[in-house]
ROMARNU-678012 format. One line per 4 residues: number of its first residue (from 1); their letters; for each residue x, y negated, z of C-alpha. Coordinates in steps of 0.001 Angstrom, whole numbers. Layout:
BEGIN
NUM = a = X:Y:Z  ...
! end
This chain:
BEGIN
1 = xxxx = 143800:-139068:109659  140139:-138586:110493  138593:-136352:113060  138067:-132763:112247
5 = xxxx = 134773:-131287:113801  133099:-127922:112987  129807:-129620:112958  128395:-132740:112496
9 = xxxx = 124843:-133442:113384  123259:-136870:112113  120569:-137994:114383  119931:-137700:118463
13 = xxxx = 116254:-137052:117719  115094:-133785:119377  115954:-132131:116306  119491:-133267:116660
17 = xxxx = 120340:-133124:120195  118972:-129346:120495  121216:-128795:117353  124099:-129681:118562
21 = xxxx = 123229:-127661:122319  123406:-124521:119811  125935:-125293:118286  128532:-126234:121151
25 = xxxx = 126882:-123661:122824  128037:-121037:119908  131304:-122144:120328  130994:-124760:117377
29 = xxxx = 133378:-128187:118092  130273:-130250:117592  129731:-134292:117233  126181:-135762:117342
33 = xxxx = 125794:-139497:116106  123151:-141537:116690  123002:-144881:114510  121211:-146537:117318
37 = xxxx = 122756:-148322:120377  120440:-146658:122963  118701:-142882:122338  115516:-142561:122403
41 = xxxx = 114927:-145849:121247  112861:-147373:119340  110191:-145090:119470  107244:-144198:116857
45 = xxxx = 105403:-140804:118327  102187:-140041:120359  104532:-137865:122697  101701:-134949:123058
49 = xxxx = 103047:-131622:122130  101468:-127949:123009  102882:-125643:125476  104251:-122756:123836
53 = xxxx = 105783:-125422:120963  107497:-126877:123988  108334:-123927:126132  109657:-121985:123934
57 = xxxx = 112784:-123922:123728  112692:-125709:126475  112069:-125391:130388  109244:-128232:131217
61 = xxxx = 111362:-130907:133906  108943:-133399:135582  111370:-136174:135147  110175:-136504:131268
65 = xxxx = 106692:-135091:131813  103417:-137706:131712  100751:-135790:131889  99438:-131653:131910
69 = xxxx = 96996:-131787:129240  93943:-129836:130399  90620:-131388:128512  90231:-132332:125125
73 = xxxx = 87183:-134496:123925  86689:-134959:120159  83877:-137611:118634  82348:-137699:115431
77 = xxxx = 81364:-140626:113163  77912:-140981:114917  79540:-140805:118643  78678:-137432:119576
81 = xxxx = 81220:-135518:121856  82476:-132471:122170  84512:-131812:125368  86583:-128580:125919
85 = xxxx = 88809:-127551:129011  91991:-125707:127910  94207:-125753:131207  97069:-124714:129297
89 = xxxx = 96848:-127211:126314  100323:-128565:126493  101988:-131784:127685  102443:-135978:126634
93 = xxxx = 105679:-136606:127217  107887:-139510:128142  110246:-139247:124547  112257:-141954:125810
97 = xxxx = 113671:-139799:128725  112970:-136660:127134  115074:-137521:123863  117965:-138761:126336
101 = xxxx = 117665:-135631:128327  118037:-133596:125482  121474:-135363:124434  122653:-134930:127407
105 = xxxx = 121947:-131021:127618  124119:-131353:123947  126882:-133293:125963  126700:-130680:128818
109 = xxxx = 127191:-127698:126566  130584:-129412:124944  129063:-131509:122334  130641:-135384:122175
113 = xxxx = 127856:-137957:121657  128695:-140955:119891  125599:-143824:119639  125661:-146685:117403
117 = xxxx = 127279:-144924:114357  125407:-145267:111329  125989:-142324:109063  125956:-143902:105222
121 = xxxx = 127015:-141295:102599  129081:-137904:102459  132503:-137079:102049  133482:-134413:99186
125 = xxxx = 136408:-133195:97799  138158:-132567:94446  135567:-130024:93641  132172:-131467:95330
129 = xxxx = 131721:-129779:98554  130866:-131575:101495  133542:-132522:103773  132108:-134716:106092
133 = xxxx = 130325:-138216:106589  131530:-141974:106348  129900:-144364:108637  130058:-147509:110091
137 = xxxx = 130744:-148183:113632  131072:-151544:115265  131067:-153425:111529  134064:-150779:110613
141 = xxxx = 133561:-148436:107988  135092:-144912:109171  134917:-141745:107608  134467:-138097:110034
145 = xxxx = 135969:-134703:108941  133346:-131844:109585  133030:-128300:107958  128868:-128315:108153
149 = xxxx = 126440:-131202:108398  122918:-130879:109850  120290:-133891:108557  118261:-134728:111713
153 = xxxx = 118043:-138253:110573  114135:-138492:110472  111560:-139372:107750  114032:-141392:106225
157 = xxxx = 116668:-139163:105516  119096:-140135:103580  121265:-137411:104270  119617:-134567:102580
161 = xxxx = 118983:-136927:99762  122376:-137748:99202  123388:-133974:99190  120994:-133412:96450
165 = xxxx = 117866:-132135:98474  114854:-133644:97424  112486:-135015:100687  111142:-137770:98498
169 = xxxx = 106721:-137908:99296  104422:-138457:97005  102008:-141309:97826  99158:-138873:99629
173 = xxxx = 101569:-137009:101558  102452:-139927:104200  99941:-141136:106623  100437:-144727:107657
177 = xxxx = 100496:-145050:111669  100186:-147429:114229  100070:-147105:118231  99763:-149058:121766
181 = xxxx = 101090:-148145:124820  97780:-149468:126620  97355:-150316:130742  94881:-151149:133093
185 = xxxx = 92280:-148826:131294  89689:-146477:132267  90797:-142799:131182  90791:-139294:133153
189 = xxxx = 94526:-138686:133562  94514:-135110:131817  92259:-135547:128669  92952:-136443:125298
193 = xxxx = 90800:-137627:123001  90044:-137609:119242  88142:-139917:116942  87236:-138447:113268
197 = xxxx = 85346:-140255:110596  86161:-142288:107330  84570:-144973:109105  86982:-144671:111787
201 = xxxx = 90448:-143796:110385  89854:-142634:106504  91860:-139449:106317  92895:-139261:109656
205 = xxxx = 92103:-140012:112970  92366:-141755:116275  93896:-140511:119108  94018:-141370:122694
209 = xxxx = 96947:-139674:125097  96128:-140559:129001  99563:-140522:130533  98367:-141208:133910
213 = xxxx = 97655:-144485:135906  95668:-145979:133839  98437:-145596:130703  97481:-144122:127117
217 = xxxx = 99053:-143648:123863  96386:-145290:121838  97109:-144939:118236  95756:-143932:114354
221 = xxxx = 96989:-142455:111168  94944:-142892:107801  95575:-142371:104219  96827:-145376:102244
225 = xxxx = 95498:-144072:99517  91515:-143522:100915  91842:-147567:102499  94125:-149630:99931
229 = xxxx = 92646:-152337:101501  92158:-151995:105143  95396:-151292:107034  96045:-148480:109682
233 = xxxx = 96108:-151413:112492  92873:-153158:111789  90794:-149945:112263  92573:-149978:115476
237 = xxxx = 91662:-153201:116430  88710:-152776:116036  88070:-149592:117730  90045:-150563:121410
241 = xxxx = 87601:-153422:122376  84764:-150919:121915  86348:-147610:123931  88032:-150159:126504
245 = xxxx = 86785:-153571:127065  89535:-154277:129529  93018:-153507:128496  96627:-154516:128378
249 = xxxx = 99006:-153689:126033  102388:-152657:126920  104269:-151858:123361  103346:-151812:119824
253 = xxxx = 104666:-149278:117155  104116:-148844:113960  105368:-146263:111630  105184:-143492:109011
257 = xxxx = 103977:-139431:109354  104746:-137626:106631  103283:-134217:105735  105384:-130739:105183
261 = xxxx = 105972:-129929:101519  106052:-126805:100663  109107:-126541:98070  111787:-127911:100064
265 = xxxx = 114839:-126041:100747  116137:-126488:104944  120391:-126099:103283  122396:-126860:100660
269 = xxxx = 125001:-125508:101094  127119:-126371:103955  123919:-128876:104760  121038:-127745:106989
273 = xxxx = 118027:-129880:107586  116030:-130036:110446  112903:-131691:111802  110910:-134455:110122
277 = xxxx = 114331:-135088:107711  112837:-131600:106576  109298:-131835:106398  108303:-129413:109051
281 = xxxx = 105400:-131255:109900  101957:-130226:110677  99938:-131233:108009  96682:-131742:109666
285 = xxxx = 97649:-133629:112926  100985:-135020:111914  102860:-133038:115411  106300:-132564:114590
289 = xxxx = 107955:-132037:118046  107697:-128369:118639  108727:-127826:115314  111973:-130197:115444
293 = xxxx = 112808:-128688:118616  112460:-125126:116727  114167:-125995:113699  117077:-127782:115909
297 = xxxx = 117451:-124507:117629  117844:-121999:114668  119930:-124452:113026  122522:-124896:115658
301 = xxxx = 122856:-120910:116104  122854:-120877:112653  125951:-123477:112079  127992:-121963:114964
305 = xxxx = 127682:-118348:112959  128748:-120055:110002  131936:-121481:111188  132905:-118543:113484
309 = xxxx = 131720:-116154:111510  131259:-116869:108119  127578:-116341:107399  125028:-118589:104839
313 = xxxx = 122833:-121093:106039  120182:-119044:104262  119649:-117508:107421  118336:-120497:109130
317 = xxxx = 115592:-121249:106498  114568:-117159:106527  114670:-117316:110229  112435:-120442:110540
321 = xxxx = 109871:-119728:107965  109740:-116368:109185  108473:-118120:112414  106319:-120765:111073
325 = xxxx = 105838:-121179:106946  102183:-118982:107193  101440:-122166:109470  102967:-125111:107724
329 = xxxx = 101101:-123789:104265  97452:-123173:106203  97756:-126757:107654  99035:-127855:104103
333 = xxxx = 96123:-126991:102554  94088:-127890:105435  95045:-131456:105225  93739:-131012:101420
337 = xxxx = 90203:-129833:102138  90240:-132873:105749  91301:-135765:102899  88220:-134863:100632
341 = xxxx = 85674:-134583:103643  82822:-137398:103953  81458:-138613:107205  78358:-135930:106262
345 = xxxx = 80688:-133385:106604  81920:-134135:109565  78754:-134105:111212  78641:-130456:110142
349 = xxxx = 81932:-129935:111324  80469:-131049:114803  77457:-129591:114819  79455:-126017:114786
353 = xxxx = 82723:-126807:117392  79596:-128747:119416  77381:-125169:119435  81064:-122716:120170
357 = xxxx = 83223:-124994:122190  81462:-127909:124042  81423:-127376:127949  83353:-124333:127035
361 = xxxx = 86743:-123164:129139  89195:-121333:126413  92559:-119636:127568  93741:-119753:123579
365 = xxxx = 92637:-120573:120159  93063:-119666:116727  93274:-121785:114414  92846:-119301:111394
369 = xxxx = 89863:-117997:112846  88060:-121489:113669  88329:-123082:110497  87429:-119495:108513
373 = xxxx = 84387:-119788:110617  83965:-123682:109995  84312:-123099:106643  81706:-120274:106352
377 = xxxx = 78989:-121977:108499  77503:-124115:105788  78020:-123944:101769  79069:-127195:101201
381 = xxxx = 81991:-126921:103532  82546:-123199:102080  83200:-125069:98601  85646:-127486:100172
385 = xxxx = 87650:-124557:101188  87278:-121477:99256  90706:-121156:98204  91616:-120940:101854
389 = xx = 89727:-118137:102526  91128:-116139:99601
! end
């Protein structure tokens, strides 16, 4: 007879692990499985995330810490800079300890971690619902009793797909991504840096995460569909001789972002879905940490109410888009007007953060406020995004 669990969490992403914390720590007889042999591993993420996304589920530990982010510097097509000094900016982490740290806070609280279990379909009964998961676990196919599921199972869900949610993207809402871990470089050891510009990454950008000695995230996203011929890595490629001549490159990743949709449901009913398995994405820069660690949270207080105390999982997706779906839609849309902007543009774009921000220490920003203003500083940018504004 197969194991009985209250909740079963697929995935031991962030999204998962801090799940299944809530969950045990709710009272909820959890299991998190992780299809991979080793957590944490392999990795596709630039590992920078802001403070407040990070801190306000979880206490910042050295151990998994890179770098303090404290200066940003952002270039336009023609090379000019913008630098701005934000002491409180946020963090680049080290995922690979961080995402192991995070399973093991699930273990601490009570929940049993299994790795190297591949979750493959659902169980139901007689009359449909969801009764658990089948798997396959050392070449043997097994099948796990649970009364809830949670989907933390990434971009490629196939979780929520199989109970009937549909995550599926349409062909502009996935940027195409590809990354070094580069050493021996020159870089300040607190700064990030952005590179905008069809010229440079058509529909998205580069970016370059200093994680101290000489170590950097070095990475881009495009659009597929603004480059069908040029791939994500060759812009890349080309780019790294130019910012550092001497380099060495450490790892290689490659990968998919994907951007939040707007009409998909976080349950079914005794399914929740969490993180990027969700969507819950920011449009704009493709960060999904602080939101996976957001949605994990809500979602494992959520579970352990249902199964002790009998409420909906309704409540997690009012709870979380209470929180956060005024942002998700405003970067939505901003991706929109950022994916129709010409290198012309951006020089406008520059010319106005260059005049407000360059040089400039700031405390806090808002991001409604800046682009509003972006947007009303010249009329061909106010036509880009009028519908913003209304």
């Amino acid at each position: 007879m197969p194991k009985t669990y209250d909740v079963i969490v697929v995935g031991a992403g962030p999204a998962g692990s801090v799940s299944a914390k809530y969950a045990a720590v709710g009272g909820a007889k959890t299991l998190l499985l992780e299809k991979h042999p080793v957590i944490g591993y392999p990795l596709c993420c630039a590992e920078a995330i802001s403070k407040s996304g990070l801190e306000n589920v979880v206490k910042p530990d050295p151990k998994w810490i890179a770098t303090k982010i404290e200066k940003a510097k952002l270039f336009s097509p023609s090379g000019k800079e913008v630098t701005v000094y934000h002491p409180d900016a946020g963090y680049v982490l080290e995922r690979k300890i961080f995402d192991r740290w995070l399973a093991q806070q699930a273990a601490n609280a009570g929940a049993k971690v299994r790795v190297g279990v591949d979750v493959t379909g659902l169980l139901r009964d007689r009359d449909g619902k969801i009764i658990g998961v089948t798997a396959y676990e050392n070449g043997q196919q097994i099948e796990i009793l649970g009364k809830v599921v949670i989907a933390a199972d990434g971009i490629e869900s196939q979780i929520a797909l199989k109970a009937g949610i549909r995550t599926l993207l349409k062909p502009g809402q996935l940027q195409s991504a590809y990354q070094y871990l580069l050493a021996d470089i020159d870089i300040e050891p607190d700064t990030i840096e952005f590179y905008l510009g069809n010229s440079v990454a058509p529909g998205g950008y580069i970016w370059v995460f200093s994680k101290g000695d000489g170590i950097a995230n070095v990475g881009i996203g495009i659009s597929p569909m603004k480059s069908p011929k040029k791939k994500a890595v060759d812009y890349l490629d080309e780019f790294i001789p130019r910012r550092f001549p001497r380099h060495q490159i450490l790892e290689k990743m490659v990968g998919g972002v994907p951007s939040h949709v707007n009409d998909v449901p976080l349950y079914k009913d005794n399914i929740l879905v969490v993180g990027d398995a969700a969507r819950l994405v920011d449009s704009l820069t493709g960060a999904g940490i602080a939101n996976a660690l957001l949605s994990g949270k809500i979602a494992g207080m959520t579970v352990a109410e249902m199964v002790t105390n009998g409420i909906k999982a309704d409540v997690y997706q009012k709870e979380f888009f209470r929180l956060k779906q005024k942002e998700l839609k405003f970067y939505y849309y901003c991706r929109d007007i950022y994916l129709k902007l010409t290198d012309d543009d951006f020089k406008l774009i520059f010319k106005f953060i260059y005049d407000v921000f360059n040089g400039k220490t700031i405390t806090a920003i808002n991001p409604f406020d800046v682009v509003k203003k972006i947007l009303l500083s010249h009329p061909r940018l106010l036509k880009l995004g009028r519908h913003l504004l209304t």
